[in-house]
C-alpha positions in Angstrom: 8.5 3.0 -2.9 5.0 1.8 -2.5 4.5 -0.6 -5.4 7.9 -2.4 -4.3 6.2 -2.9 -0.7 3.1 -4.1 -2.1 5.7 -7.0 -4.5 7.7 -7.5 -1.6 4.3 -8.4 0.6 2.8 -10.3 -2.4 5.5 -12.6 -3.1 6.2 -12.9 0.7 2.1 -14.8 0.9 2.4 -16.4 -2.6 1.3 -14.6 -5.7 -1.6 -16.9 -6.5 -5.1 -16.0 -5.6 -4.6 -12.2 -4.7 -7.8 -10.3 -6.1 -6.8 -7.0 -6.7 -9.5 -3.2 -7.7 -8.3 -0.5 -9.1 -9.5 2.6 -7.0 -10.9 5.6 -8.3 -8.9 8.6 -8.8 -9.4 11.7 -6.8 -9.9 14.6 -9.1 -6.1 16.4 -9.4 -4.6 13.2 -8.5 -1.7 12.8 -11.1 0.8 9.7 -12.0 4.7 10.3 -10.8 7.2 9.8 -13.7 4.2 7.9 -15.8 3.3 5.3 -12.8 -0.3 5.8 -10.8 -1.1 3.1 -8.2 -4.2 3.0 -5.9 -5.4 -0.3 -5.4 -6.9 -2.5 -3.0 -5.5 -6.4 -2.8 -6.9 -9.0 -0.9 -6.1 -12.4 -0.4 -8.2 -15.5 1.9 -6.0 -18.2 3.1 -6.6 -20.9 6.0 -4.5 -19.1 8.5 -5.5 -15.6 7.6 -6.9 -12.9 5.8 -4.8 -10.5 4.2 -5.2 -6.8 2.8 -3.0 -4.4 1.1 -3.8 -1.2 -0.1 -0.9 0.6 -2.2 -0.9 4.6 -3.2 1.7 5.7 -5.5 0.7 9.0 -7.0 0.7 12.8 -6.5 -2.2 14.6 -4.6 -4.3 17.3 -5.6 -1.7 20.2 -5.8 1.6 18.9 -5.1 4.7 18.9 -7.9 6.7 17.3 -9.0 8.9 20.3 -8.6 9.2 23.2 -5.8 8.8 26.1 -8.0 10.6 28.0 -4.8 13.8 25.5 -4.6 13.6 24.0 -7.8 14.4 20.4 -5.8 12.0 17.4 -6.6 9.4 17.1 -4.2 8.1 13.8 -2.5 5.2 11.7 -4.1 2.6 9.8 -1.9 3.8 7.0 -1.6 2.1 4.7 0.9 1.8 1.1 1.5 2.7 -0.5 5.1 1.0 2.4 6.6 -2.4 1.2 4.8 -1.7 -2.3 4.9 -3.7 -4.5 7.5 -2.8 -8.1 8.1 -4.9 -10.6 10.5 -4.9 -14.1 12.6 -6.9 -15.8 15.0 -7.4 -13.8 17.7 -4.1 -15.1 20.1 -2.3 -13.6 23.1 0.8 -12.8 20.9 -1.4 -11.7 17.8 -1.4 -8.4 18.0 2.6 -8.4 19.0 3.1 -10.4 16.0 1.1 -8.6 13.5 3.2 -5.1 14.9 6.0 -7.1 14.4 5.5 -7.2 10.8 3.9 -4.2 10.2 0.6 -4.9 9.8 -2.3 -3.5 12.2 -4.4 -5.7 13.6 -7.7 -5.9 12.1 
């Protein structure tokens, strides 16, 4: 789940000085089982700039149920696939930053 990336990558760069915005919701966009993330965190350290951005919500129109197969459907759940991560500009960088999986900025 997205919000367990977005701890995982916080508490991997230190959980001090991380400024984090609330994002505005899309009109339709609805919380899954009581929980809405979209938000935007950045953090400034001496060897890099970091960015996270962390969706965990439902679109415009999906359900949380398929009213066809009555099976729970998938949320959005993004996080690594928004995230961007970067470095001085070295040979290896971009290698390194795929690595982890970030895209270089």
């Amino acid at each position: 789940m997205a919000h367990l990336l977005q701890q995982a990558v916080i508490n991997r760069y230190g959980a001090a000085d991380w400024t984090c915005t609330d994002l505005p919701r899309v009109e339709g966009e609805t919380p899954v089982g009581g929980v809405y993330i979209k938000q935007r965190c950045t953090k400034d350290t001496a060897a890099r700039q970091l960015a996270l951005e962390t969706h965990f919500l439902r679109k415009p129109g999906q359900q949380a149920v398929n009213p066809a197969t009555r099976e729970y459907t998938q949320a959005s759940s993004k996080a690594g696939r928004d995230s961007s991560c970067s470095t001085p500009p070295t040979p290896s960088r971009d290698i390194a930053l795929s690595a982890r999986g970030c895209r270089p900025a």
